[in-house]
C-alpha positions, 0 to 999 in steps of 0.5 A, a space after each residue: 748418137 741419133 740412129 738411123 730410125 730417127 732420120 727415117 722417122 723425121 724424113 716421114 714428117 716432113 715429107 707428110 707435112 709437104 704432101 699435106 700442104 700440096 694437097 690443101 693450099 691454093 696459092 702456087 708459090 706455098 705449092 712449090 715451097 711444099 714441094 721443096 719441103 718434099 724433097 728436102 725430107 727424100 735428102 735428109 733420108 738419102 744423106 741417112 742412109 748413106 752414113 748409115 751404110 757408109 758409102 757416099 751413094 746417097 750423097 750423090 744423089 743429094 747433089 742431083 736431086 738439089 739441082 733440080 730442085 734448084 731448077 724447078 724453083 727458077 722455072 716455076 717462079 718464073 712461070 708464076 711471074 708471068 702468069 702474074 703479070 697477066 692475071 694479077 693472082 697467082 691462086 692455083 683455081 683461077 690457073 684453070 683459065 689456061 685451057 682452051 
């Protein structure tokens, strides 16, 4: 049987690995797949720690945080679309163009 340190202890790499990558790329899409890592990684500790304690809290809360993470990979590559057809890049610096 896996215990619970080794869901914590994988939950932390991943979460790093999707910070790391928030961090250090520039193209918006590998951006929100990070982000998505992210909260992936908050998941998988959530689901841990319910099974740990034996109660479906951190189940539930799988749910909520799967359906805005649902949300906002639909609103983003919406708005990277968009922002695509108009300025033929998605690279995260040439975005500073939106400012007034």
């Amino acid at each position: 049987m896996v215990s619970l340190n080794f869901y914590l202890v994988l939950s932390a790499i991943l979460f790093a690995i999707g910070t790391i990558g928030v961090l250090t790329r520039r193209n918006a899409i590998v951006i929100f797949m990070c982000v998505e890592l992210m909260l992936n990684a908050v998941n998988l500790t959530f689901i841990a720690f319910s099974k740990y304690l034996g109660n479906l809290d951190g189940q539930i809360f799988v749910f909520f945080v799967m359906t805005v993470a649902a949300a906002e990979a639909a609103v983003g590559l919406a708005l990277m679309i968009a922002y695509f057809k108009n300025r033929e890049s998605i690279d995260v610096e040439d975005m500073n163009l939106m400012k007034w």
